[in-house]
N, CA and C of each residue as an Amber inpcrd file, in Angstrom:
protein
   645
  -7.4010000 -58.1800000 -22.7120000  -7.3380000 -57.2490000 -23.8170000
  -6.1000000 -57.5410000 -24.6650000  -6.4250000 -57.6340000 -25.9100000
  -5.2270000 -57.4700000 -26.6280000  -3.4720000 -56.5950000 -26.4020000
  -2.8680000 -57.1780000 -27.0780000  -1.8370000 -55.8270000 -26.8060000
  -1.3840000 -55.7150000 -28.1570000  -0.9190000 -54.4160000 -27.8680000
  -0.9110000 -53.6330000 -29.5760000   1.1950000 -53.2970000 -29.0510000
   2.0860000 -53.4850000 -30.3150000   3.3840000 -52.9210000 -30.2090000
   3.0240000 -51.2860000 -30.5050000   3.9140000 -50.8860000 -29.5110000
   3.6680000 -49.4030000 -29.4390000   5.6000000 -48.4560000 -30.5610000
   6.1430000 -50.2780000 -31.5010000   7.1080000 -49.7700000 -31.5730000
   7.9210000 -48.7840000 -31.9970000   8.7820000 -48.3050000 -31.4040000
   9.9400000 -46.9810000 -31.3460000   9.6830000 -46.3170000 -30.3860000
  10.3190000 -45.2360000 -29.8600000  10.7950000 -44.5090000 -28.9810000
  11.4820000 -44.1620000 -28.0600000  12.3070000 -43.9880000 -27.2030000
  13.5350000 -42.9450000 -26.2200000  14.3940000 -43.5350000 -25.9400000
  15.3820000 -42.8700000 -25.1540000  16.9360000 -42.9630000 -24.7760000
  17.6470000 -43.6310000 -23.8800000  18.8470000 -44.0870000 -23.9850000
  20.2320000 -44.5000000 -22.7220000  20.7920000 -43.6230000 -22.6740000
  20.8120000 -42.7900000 -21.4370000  21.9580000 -41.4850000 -21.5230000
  23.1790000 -41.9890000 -21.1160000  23.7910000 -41.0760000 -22.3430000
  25.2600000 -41.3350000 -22.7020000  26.3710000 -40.9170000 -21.3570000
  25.4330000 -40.5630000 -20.2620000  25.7970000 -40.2210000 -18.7370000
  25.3990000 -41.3410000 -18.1570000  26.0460000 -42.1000000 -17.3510000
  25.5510000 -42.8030000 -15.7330000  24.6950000 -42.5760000 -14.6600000
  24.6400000 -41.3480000 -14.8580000  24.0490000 -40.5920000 -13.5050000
  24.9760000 -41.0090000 -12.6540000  26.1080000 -41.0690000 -12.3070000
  27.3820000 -40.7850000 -11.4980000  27.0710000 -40.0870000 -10.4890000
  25.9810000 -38.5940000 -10.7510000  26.0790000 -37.8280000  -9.7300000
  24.6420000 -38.2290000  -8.6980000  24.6720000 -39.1200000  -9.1400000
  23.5540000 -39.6240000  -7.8750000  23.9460000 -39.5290000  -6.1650000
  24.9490000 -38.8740000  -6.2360000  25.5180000 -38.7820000  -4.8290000
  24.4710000 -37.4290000  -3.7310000  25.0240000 -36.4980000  -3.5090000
  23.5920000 -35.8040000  -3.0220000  22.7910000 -36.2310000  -1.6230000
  21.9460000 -35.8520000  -1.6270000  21.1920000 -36.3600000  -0.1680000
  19.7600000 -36.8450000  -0.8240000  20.0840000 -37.9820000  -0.1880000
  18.7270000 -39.5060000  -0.6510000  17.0760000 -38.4990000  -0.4280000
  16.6290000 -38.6390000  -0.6120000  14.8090000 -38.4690000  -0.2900000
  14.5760000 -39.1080000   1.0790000  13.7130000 -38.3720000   1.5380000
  13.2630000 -38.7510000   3.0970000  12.3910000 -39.8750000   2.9270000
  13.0140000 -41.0530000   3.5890000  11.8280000 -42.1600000   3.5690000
  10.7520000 -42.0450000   4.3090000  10.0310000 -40.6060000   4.2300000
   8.4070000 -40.3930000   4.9740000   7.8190000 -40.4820000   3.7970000
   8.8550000 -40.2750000   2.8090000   7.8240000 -39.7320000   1.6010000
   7.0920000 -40.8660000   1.0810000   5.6140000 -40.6870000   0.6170000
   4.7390000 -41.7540000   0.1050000   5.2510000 -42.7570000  -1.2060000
   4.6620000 -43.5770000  -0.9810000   5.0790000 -44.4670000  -2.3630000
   4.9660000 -43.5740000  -3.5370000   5.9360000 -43.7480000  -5.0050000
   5.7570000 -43.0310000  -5.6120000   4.7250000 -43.3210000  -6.5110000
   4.1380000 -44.5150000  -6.2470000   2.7390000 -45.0800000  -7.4530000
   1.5390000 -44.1250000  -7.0730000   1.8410000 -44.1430000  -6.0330000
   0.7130000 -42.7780000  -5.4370000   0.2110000 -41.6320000  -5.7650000
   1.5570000 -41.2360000  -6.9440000   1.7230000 -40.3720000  -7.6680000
   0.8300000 -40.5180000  -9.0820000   0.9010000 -41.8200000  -9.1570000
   0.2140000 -42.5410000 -10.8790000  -1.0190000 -41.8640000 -11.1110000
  -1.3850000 -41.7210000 -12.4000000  -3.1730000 -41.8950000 -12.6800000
  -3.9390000 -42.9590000 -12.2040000  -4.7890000 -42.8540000 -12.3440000
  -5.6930000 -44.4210000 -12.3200000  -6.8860000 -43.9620000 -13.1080000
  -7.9460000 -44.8910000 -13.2420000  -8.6980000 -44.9390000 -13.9960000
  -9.5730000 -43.9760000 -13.5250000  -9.9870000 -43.5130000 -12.6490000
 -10.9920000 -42.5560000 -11.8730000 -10.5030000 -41.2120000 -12.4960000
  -9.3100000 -40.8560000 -12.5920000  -8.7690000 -39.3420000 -13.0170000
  -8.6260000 -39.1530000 -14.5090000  -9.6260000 -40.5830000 -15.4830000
  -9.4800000 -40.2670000 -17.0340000 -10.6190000 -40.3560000 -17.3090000
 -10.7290000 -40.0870000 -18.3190000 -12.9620000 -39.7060000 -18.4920000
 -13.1210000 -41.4610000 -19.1210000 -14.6610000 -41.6430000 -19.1130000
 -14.8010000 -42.8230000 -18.8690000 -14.3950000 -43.6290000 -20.2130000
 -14.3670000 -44.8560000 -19.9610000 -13.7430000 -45.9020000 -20.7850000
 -12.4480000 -46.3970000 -21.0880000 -11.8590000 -45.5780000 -20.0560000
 -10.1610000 -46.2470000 -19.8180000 -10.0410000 -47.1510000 -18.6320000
  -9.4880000 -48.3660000 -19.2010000  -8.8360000 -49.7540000 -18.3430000
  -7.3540000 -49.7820000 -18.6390000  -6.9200000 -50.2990000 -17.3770000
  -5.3140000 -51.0260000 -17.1060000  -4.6200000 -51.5900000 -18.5490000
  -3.9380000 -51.1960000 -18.6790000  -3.2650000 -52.2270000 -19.8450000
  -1.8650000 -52.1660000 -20.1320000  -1.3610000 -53.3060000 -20.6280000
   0.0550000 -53.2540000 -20.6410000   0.4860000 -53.0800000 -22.2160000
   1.8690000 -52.2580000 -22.1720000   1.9760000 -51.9060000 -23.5740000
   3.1310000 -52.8140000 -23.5810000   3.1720000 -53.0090000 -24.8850000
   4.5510000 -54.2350000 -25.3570000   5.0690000 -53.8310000 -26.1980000
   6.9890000 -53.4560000 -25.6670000   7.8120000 -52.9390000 -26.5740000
   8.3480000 -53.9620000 -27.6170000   8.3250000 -53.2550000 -28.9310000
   8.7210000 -53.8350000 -30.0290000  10.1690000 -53.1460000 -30.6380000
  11.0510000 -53.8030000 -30.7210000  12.6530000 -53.4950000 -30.9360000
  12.3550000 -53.2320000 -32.1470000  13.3910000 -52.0940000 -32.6110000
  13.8530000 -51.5730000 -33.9630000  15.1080000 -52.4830000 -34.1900000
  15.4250000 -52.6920000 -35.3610000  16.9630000 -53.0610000 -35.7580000
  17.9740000 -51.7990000 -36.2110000  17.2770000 -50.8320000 -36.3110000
  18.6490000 -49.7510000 -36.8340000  17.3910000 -48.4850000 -36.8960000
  18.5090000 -47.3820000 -36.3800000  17.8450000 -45.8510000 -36.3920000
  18.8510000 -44.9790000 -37.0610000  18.0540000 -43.8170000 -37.3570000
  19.0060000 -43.0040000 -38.2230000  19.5620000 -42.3540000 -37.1560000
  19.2080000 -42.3280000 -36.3850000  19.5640000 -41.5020000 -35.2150000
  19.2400000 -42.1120000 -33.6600000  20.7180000 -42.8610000 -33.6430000
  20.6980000 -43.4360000 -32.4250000  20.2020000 -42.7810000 -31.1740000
  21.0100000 -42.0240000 -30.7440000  20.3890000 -41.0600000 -29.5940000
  19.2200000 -40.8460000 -29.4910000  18.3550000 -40.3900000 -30.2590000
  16.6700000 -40.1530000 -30.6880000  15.9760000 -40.9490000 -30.1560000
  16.3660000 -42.6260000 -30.7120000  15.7700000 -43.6890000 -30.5760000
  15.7400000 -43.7900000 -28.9360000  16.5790000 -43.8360000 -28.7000000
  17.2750000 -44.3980000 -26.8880000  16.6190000 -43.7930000 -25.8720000
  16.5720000 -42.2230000 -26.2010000  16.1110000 -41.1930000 -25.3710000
  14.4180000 -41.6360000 -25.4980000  14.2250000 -41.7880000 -26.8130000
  12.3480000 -41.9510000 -26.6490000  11.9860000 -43.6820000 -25.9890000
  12.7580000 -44.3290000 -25.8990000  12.8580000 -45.8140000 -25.1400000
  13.1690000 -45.2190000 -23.7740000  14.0430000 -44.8970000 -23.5680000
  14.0510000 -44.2080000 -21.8980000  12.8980000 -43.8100000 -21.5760000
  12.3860000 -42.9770000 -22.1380000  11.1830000 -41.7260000 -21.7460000
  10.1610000 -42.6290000 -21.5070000   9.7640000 -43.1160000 -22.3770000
   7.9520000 -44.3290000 -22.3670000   8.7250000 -45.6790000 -21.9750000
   9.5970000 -46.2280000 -21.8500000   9.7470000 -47.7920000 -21.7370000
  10.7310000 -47.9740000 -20.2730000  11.2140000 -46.6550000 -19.6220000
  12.3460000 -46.7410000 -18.3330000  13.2230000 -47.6470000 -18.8630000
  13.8850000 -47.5950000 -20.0070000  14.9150000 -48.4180000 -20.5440000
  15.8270000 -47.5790000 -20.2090000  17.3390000 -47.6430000 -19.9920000
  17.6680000 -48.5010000 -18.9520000  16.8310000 -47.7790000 -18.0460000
  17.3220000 -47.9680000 -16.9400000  17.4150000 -47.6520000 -15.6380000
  17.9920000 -47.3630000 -14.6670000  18.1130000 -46.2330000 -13.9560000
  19.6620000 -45.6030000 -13.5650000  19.3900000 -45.6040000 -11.5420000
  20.6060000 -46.3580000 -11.6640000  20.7030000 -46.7010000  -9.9530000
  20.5340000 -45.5640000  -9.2430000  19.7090000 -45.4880000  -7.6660000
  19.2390000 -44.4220000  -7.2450000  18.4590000 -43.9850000  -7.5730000
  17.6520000 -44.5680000  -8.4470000  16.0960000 -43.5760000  -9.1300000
  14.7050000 -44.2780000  -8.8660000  14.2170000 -44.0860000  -8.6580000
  12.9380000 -44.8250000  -8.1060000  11.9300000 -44.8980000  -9.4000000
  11.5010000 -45.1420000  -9.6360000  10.4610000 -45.6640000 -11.1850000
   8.8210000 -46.3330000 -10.6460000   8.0950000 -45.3770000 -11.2940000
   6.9900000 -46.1300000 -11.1660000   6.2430000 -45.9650000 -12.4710000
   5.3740000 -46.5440000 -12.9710000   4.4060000 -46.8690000 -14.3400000
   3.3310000 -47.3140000 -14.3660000   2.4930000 -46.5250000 -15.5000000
   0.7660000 -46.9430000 -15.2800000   0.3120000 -47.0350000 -16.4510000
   0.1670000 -47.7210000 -17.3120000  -0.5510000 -47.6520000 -18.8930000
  -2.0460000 -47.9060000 -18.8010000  -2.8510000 -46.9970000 -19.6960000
  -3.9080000 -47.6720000 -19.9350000  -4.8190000 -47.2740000 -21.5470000
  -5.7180000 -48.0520000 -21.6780000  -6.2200000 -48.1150000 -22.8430000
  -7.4370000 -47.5740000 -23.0960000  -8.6140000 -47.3240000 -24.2260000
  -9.6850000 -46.7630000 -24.6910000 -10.2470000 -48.2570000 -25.4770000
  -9.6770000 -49.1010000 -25.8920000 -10.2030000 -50.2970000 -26.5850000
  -9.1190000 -50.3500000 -27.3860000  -9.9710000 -51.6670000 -28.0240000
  -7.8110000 -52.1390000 -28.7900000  -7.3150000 -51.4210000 -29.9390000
  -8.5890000 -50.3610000 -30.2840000  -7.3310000 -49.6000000 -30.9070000
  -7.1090000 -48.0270000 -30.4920000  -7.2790000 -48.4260000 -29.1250000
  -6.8200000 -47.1700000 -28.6930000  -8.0190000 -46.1140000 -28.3790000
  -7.7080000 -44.9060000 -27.9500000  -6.6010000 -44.2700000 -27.1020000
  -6.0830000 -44.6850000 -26.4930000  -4.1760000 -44.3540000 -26.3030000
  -3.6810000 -45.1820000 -24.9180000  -2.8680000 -43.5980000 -24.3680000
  -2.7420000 -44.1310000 -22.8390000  -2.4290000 -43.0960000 -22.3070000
  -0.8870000 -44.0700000 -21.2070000   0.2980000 -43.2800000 -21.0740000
   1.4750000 -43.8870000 -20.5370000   1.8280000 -42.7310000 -19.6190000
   1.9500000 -43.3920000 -18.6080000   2.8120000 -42.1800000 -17.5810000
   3.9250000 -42.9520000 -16.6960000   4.6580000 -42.3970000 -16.9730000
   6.3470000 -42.8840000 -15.8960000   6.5240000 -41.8140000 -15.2520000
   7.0190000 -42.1160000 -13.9120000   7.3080000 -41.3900000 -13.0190000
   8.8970000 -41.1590000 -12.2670000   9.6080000 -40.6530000 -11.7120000
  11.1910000 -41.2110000 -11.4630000  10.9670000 -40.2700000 -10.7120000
  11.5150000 -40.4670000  -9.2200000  11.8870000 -39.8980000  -8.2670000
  13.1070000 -40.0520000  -7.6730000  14.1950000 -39.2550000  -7.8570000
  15.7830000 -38.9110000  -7.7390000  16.0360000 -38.6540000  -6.4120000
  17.3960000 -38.6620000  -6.0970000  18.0360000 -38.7140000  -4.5450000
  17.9140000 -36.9070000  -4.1950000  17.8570000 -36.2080000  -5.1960000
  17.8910000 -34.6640000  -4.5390000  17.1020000 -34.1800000  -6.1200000
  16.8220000 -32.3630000  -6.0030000  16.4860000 -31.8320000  -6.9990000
  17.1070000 -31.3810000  -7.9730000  18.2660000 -31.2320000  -7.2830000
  19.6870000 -31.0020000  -8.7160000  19.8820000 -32.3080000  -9.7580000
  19.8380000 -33.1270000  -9.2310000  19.9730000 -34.5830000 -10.1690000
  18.8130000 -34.4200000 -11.1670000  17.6270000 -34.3650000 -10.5120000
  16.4460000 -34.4150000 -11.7150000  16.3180000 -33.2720000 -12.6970000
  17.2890000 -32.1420000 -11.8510000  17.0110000 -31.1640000 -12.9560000
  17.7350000 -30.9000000 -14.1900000  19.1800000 -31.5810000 -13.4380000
  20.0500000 -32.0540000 -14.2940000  19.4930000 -32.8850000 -15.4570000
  18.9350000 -34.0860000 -14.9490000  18.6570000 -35.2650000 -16.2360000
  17.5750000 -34.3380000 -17.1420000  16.4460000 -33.6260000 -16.5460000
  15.5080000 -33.0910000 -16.9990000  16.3130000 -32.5120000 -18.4350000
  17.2340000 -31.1870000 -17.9180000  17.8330000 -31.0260000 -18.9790000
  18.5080000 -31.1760000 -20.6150000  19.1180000 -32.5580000 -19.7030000
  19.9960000 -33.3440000 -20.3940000  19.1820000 -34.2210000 -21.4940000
  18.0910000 -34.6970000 -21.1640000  16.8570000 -35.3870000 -22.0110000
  16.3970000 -33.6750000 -23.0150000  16.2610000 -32.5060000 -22.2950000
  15.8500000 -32.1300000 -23.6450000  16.8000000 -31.3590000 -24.4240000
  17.8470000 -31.3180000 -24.0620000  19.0080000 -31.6400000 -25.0650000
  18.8690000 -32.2140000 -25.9690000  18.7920000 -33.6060000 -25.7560000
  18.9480000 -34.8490000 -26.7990000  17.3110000 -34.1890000 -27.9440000
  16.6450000 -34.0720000 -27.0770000  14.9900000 -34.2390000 -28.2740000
  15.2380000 -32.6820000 -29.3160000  16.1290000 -31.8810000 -28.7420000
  15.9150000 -31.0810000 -29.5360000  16.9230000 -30.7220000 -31.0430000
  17.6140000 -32.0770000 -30.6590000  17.8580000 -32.5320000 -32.0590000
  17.0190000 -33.7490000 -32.6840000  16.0950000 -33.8200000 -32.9370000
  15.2810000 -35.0500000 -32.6950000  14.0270000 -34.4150000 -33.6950000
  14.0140000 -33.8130000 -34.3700000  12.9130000 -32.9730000 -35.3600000
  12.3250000 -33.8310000 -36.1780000  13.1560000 -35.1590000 -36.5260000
  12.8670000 -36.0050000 -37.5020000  14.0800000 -37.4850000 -37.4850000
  13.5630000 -38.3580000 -37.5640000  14.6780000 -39.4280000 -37.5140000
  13.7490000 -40.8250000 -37.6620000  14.2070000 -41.8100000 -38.5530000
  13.2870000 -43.2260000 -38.8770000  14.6380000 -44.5900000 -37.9980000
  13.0320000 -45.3670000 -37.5240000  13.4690000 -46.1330000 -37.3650000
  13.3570000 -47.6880000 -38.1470000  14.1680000 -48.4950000 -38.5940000
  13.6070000 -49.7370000 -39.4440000  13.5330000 -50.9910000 -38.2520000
  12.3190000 -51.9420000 -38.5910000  11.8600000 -52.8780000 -38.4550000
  11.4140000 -53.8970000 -38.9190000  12.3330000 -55.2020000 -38.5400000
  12.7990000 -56.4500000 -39.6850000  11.7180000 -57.2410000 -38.8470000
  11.5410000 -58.4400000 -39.7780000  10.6600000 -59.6610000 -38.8650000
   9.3650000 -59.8790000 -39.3610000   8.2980000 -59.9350000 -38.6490000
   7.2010000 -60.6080000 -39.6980000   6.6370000 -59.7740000 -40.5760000
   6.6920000 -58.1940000 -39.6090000   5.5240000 -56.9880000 -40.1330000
   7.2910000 -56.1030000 -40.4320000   8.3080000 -56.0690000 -41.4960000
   8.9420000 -55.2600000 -41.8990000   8.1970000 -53.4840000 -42.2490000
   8.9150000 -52.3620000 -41.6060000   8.9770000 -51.3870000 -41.2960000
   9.6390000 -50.3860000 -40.9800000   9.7710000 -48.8740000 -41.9290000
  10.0900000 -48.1010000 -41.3120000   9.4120000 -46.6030000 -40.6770000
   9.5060000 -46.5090000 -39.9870000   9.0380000 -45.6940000 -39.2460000
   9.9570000 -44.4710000 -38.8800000   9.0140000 -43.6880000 -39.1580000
   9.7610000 -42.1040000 -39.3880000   9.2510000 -41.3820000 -38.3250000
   9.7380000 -41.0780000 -36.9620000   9.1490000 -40.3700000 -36.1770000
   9.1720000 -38.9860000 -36.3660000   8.5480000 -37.7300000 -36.1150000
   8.6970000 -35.9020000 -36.2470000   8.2430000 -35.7100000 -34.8320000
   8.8360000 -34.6810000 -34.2520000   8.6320000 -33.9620000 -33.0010000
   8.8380000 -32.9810000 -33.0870000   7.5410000 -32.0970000 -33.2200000
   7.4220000 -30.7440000 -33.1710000   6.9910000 -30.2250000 -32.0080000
   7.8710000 -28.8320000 -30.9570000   7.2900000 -28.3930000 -29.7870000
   5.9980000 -27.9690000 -30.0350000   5.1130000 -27.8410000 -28.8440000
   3.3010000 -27.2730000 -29.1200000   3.3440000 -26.3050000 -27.5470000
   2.6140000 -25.8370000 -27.2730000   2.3710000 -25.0270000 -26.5080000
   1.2140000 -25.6350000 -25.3020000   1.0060000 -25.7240000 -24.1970000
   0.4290000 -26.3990000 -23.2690000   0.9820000 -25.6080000 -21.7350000
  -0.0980000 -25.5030000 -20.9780000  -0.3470000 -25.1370000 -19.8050000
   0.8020000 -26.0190000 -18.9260000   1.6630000 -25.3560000 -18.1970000
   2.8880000 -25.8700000 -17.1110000   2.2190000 -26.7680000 -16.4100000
   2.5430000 -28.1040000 -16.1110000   2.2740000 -29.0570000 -15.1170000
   3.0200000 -29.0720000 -14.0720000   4.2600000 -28.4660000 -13.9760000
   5.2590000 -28.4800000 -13.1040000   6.4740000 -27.3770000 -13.0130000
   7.1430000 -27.4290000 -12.2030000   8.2200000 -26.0430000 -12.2610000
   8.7760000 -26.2830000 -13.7190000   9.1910000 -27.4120000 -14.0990000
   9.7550000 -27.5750000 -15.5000000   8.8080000 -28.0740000 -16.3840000
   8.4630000 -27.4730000 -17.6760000   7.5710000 -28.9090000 -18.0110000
   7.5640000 -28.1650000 -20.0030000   7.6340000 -29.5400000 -20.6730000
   7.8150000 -29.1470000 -22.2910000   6.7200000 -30.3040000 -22.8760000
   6.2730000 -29.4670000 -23.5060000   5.2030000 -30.5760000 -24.3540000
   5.5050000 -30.3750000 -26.0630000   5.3120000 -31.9980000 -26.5840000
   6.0640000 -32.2840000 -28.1250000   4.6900000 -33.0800000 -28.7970000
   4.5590000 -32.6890000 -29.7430000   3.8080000 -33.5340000 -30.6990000
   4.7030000 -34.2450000 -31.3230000   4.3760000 -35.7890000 -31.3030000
   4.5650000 -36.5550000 -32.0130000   3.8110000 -37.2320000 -32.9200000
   4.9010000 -37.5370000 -34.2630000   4.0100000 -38.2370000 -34.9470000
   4.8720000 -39.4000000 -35.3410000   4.2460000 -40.6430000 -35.9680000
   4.8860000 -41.2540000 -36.8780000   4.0470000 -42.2080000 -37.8330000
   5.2790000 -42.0310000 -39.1490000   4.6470000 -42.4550000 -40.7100000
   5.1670000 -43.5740000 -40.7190000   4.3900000 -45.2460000 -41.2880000
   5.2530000 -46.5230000 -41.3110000   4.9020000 -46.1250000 -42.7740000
   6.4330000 -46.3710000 -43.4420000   6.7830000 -46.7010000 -44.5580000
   5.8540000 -45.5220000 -45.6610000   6.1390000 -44.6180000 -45.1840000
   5.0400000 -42.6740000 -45.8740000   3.7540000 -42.8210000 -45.3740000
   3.0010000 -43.8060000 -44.5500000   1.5630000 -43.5860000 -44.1330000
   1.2650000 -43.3710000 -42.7560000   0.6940000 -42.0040000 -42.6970000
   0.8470000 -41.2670000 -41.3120000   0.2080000 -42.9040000 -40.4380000
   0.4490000 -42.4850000 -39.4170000   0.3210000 -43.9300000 -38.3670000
  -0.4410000 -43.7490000 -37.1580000   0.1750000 -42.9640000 -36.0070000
  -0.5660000 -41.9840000 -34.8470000   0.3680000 -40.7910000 -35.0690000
  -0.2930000 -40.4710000 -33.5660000   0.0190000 -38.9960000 -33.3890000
   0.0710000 -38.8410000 -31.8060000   0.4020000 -38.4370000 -31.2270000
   0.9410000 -38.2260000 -29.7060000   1.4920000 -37.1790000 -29.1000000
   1.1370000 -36.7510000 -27.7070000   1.4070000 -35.5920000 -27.1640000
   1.9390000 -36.1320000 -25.8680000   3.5010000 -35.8180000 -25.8910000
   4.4160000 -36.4650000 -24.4660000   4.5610000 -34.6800000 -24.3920000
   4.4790000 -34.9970000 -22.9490000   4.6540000 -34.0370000 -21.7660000
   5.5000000 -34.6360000 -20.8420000   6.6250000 -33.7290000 -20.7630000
   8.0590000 -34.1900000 -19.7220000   7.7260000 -32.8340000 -18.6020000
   7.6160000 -32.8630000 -17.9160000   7.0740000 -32.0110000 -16.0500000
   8.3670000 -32.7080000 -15.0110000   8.7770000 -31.8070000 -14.7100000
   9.5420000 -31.9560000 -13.0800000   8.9360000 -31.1440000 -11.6270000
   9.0520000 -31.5580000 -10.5160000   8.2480000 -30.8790000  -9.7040000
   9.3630000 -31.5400000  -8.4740000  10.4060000 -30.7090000  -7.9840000
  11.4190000 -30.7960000  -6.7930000  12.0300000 -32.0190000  -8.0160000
  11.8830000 -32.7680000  -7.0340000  12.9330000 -34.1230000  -7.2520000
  12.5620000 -35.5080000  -8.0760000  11.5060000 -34.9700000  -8.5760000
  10.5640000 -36.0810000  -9.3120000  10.1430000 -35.4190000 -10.7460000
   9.9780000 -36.4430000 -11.7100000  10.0490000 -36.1990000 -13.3950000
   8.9530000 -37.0940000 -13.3500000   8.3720000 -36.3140000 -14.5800000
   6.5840000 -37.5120000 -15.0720000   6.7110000 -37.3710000 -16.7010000
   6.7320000 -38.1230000 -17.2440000   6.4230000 -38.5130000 -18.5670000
   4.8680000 -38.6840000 -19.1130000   4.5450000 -38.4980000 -19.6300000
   3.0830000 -38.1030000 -19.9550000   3.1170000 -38.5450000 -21.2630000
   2.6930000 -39.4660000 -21.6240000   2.2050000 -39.8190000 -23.5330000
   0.7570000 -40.0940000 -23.6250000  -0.1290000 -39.7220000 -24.0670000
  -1.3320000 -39.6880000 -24.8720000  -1.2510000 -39.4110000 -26.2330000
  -1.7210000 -41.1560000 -27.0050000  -1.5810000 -41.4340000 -28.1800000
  -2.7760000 -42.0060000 -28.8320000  -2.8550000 -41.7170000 -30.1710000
  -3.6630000 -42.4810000 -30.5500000  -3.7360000 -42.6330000 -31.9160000
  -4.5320000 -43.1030000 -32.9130000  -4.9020000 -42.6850000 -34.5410000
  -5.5400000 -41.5850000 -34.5050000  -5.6030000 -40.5880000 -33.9360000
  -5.9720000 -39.3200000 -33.9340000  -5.9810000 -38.5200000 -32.5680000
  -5.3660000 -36.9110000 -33.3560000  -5.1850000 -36.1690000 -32.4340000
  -6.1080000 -35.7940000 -30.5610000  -5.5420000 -35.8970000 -29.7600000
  -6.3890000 -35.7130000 -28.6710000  -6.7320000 -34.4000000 -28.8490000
  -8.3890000 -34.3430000 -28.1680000  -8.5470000 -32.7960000 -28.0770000
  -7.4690000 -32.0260000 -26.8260000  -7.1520000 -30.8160000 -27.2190000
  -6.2880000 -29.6570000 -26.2770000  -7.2550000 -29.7120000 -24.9930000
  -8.4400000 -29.6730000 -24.8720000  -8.7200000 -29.2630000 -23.7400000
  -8.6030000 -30.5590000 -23.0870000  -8.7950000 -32.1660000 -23.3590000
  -8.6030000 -32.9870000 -23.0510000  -7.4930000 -33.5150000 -22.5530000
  -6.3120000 -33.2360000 -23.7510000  -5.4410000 -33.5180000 -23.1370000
  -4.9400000 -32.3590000 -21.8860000  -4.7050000 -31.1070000 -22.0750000
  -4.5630000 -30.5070000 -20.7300000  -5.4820000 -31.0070000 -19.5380000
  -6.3140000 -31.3580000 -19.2980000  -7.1590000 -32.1160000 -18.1060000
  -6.1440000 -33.4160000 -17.9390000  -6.3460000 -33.6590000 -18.6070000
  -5.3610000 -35.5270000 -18.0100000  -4.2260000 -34.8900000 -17.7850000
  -3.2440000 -34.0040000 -18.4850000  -1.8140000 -33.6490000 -17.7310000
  -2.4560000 -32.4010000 -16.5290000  -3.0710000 -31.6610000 -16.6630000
  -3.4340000 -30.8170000 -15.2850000  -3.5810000 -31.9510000 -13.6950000
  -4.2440000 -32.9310000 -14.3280000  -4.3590000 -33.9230000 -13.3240000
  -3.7170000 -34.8750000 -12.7220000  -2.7410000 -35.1840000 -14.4740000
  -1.1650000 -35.9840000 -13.5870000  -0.3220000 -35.1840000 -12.5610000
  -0.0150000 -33.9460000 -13.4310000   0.9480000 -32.8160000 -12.8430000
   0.2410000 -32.6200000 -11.0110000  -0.9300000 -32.9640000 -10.4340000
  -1.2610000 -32.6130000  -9.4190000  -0.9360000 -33.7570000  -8.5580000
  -1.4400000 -34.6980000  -9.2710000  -1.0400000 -36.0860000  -8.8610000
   0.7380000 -36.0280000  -8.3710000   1.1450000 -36.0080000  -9.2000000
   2.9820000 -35.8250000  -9.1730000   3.3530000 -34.7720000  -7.8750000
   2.8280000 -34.3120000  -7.7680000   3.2530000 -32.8060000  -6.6040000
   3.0250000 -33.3520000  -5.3200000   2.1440000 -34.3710000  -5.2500000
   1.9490000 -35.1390000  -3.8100000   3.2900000 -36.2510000  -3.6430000
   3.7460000 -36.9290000  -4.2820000   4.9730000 -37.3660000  -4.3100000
   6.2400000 -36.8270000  -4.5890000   6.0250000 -35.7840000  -4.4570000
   7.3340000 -35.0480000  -5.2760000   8.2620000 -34.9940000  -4.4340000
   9.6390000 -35.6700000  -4.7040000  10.8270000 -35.3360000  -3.1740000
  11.3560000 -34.0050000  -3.2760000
């Protein structure tokens, strides 16, 4: 299958996670991929696929940028955290659906970062990113909160959108869920809005998924 650049989005926190100290997760606990979607838990016509990040050269808003590269891309990656990832597709132009998973040494750490990430987005209402090279671009991301059924003890859902160069582009619904000691990222995107009841089924179903791995 083709691959499509999914480019812009999330963060490097301007923290280390230093406090990764705490008491580790019990190594009974299951792998955390275990936790993932797969193709059986999305209605039919979704396959495996890999998404390919495409670099910005400059954001209006650094932080914005970093935090939405963290969130969908596990850029960086913070020692002590366990990471797992599952992308998949509807055909090449989409629907695509992204879920990251991170499972932390205790529940204070994740609830901490949990936090600390929506800190950052909620200055994040609006901010462009530019893109030099063959296909020059800027891209104006908006994140407006929406309202959605809890997947987890913590959980915030954002519409996203973004315009290349004033022409709306997609549209996307990330769902950030914590459940104990484990965080799930949830993006379902596409050239048009997912239905609500749809998308709550695929996050009702990650969020259940996630609770079986949860440290």
């Amino acid at each position: 299958m083709n691959q499509m650049p999914l480019g812009r989005l999330l963060l490097v926190a301007s923290m280390t996670l230093g406090l990764l100290t705490g008491t580790a997760q019990a190594s009974t606990l299951p792998p955390l991929s275990r936790g993932l979607l797969t193709t059986a838990d999305l209605p039919k016509g979704y396959y495996a696929w890999t998404a390919e990040y495409q670099a910005y050269s400059a954001s209006s808003n650094p932080a914005c940028s970093k935090t939405m590269d963290e969130l969908e891309f596990s850029t960086p990656r913070f020692r002590g955290v366990e990471y797992a990832r599952a992308v998949f597709a509807k055909g090449d132009l989409g629907p695509w659906i992204l879920e990251n998973l991170r499972r932390y040494p205790n529940e204070a750490t994740a609830d901490h970062d949990f936090t600390r990430i929506l800190n950052v987005l909620s200055g994040c209402s609006s901010f462009s990113q530019t893109y030099t090279g063959r296909d020059p671009a800027v891209i104006t991301v908006t994140l407006t909160p929406i309202r959605m059924a809890k997947v987890g003890s913590r959980s915030k859902a954002i519409w996203v959108t973004a315009k290349s160069n004033g022409t709306w582009t997609y549209g996307e619904i990330l769902i950030l869920a914590r459940v104990r000691g484990t965080f799930m990222i949830l993006s379902q995107l596409g050239f048009k809005r997912p239905s609500p009841k749809t998308a709550q089924a695929i996050a009702d179903r990650a969020g259940a998924k996630m609770r079986k791995v949860a440290g």
